[in-house]
N, C-alpha and C positions, 0 to 999 in steps of 0.2 A: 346341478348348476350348469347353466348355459356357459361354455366357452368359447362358443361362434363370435368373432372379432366381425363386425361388418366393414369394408371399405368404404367411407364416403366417397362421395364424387364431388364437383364445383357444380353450385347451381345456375349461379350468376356472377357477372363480374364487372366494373366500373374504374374510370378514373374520376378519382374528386378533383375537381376542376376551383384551384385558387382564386381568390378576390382580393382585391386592395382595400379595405378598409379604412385605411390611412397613412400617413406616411413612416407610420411606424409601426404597422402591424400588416399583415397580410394571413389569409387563413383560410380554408379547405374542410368541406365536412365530407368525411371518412364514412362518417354515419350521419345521413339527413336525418335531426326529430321530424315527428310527426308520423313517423310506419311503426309505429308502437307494436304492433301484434307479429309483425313479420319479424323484427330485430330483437324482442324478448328473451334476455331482460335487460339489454343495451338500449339507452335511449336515445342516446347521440357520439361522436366522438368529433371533435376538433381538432384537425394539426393546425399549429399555428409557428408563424415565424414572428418576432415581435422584441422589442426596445422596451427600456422602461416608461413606464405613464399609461401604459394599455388598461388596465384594469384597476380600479380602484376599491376601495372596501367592500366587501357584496355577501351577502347568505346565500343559504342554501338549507336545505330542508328536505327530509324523504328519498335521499339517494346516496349513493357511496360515489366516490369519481376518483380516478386514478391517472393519476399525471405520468407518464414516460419521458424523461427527459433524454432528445436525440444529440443536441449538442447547447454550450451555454449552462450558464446559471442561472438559477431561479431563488429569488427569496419567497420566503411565504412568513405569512406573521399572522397571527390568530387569536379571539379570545379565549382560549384554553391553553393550545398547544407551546406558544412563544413565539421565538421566531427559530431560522435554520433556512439551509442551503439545501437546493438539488443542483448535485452535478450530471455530468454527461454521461447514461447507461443507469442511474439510480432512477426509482420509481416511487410515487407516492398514493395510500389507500388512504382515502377520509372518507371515513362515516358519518354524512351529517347528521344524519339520523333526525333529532328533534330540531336544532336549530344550531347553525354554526355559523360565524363571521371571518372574514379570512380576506387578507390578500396577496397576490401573487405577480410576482414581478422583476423584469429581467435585472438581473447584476446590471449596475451602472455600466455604457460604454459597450456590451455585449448585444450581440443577437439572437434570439433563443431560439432553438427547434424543437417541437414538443409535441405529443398527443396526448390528449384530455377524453377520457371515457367517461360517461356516466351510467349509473350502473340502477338498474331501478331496486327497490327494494318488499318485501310486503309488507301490506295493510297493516299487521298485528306489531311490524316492526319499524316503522315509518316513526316512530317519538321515542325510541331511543335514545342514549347517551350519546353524544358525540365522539369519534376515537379517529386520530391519527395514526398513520404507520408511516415514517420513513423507510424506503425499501435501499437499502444501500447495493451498489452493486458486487462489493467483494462478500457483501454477507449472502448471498444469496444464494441455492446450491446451485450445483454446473459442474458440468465435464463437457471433457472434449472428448471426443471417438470418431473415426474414421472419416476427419476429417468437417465435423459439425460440432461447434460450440452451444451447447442448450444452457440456456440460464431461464430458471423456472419462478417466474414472480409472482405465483398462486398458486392451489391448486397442485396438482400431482400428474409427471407425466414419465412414462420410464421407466420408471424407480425413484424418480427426481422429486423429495414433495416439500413446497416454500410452507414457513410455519406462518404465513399469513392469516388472518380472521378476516372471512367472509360471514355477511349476511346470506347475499345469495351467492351460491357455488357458482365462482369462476374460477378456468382455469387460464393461465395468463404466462406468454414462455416468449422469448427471446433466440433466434435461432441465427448463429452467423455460418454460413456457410461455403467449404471451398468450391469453386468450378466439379461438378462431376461428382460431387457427396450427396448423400440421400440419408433420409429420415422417417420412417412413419410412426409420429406421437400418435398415443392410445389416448381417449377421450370420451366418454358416457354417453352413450345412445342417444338420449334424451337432451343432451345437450344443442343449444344453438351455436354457431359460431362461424368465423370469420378469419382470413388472411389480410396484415396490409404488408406487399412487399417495398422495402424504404430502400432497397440498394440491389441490383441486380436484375437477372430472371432466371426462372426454373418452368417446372411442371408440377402441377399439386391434383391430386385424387389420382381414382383408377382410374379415371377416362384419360389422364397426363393431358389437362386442360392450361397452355402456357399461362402464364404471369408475369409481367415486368415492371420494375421501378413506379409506382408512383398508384399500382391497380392495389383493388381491393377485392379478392373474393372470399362471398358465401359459401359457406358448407353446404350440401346438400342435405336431405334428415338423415339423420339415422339407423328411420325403419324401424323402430323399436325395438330395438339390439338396448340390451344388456351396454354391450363394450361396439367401441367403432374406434375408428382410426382414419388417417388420413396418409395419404403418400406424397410428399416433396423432394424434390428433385432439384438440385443446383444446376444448372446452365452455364452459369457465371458465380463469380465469387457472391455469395447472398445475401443480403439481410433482410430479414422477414417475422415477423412481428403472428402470434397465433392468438387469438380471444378467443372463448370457448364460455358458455355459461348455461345454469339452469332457468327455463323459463319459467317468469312468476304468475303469471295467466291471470293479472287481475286489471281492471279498467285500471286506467291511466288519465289522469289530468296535470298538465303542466302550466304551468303559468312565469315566463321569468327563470326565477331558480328555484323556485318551488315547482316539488312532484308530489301529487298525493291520487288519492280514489277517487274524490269528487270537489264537487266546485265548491261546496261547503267548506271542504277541508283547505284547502287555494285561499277563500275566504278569511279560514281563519289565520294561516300562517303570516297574511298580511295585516291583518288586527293585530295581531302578537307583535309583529314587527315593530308598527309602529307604533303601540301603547308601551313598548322598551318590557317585556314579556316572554318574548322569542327567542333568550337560551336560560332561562327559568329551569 
């Protein structure tokens, strides 16, 4: 058995840069769609700040997405799940799988912060059942040591492992940290992933490449390690956000809120839709 841990390093780094959308929404992509093969098996992510009326009934189809809630409440209501609250630090995994309706939208009178990941899913699994997970944040594991709070919302890092159900392997962790604390989460060679820091600055990999408030960086690969790791470093008191997943290496077609293989499949999920089909 290989026990060689490789170090990541940062490959790259960005700030997502906000737009006004309207006067009750404003929103940031974390993750630009359209680098499909470079972000796999991430397609997109959206922070968004936002008031109620922003989004109205909508599907979704072929992906998993996972809401982060940073501050505010969020209702969601759906035709399966019912309805229910996220509050501020809970997370939510929906599997749209085949076909799912839902909408999401701030508590009356509030302002939301939030990040929306989508997660792609494979081919063989793309028409699936549908499945909700409310990720609550006291249910969720976590310690504190040496001055780093890890709360682990997928995935396994540590020793830390969330009983979350993944299609595709992500791992997904919550790190608040003091001035001057350090951490290096362990994470699968193979895996892609990503830093967004939401409070603070540090140093993240061996190269101790800075990061502040508002940047997002890349992982570097792997190198085909077995096991890797990453090194972060607190500067300032931190909060910083770790996405980590497996890639699903298969063409990608999006359209809207539909992700599938091909235009065919794009095609049909909008026939289904609108012949009333589409959570059959």
């Amino acid at each position: 058995m290989n026990s060689h841990v490789y170090n990541r390093t940062i490959s790259h780094k960005y700030t997502p840069e906000f737009q006004r959308n309207s006067n009750i929404h404003t929103m940031a992509w974390v993750i630009e769609p359209g680098h499909w093969k470079q972000h796999d098996p991430f397609l997109l992510m959206a922070h968004d700040h936002m008031r109620s009326g922003v989004f109205g009934v909508h599907p979704h189809r072929g992906i998993e997405t996972v809401t982060y809630m940073i501050d505010g409440n969020l209702n969601h209501y759906d035709n399966k799940h019912g309805a229910g609250v996220l509050h501020p630090g809970d997370a939510q995994w929906m599997t749209a799988g085949r076909g799912v309706e839902h909408v999401e939208d701030a508590a009356r009178g509030e302002l939301v912060n939030l990040l929306q990941l989508w997660v792609n899913i494979p081919a063989k699994q793309k028409m699936t059942a549908a499945r909700y997970q409310d990720l609550r944040k006291n249910d969720m594991p976590h310690i504190v040591e040496n001055g780093v709070s890890t709360k682990v919302f997928s995935g396994s890092v540590n020793g830390l492992t969330a009983p979350t159900l993944n299609i595709t392997p992500v791992t997904m962790v919550e790190f608040k940290m003091d001035s001057g604390s350090e951490i290096t989460p362990e994470i699968p060679g193979s895996y892609n992933g990503f830093l967004y820091v939401l409070k603070g600055s540090g140093t993240f990999g061996s190269e101790h490449t800075s990061g502040n408030a508002g940047e997002v960086l890349w992982l570097g690969s792997g190198n085909h390690a077995e096991r890797s790791d990453i090194k972060i470093k607190a500067e300032e008191d931190m909060h910083v956000m770790l996405y980590a997943g497996e890639p699903v290496g298969e063409p990608v077609v999006a359209r809207g809120p539909f992700v599938m293989n091909t235009e065919d499949e794009i095609l049909q999920a909008y026939i289904d839709y609108r012949n009333g089909t589409f959570l059959d």
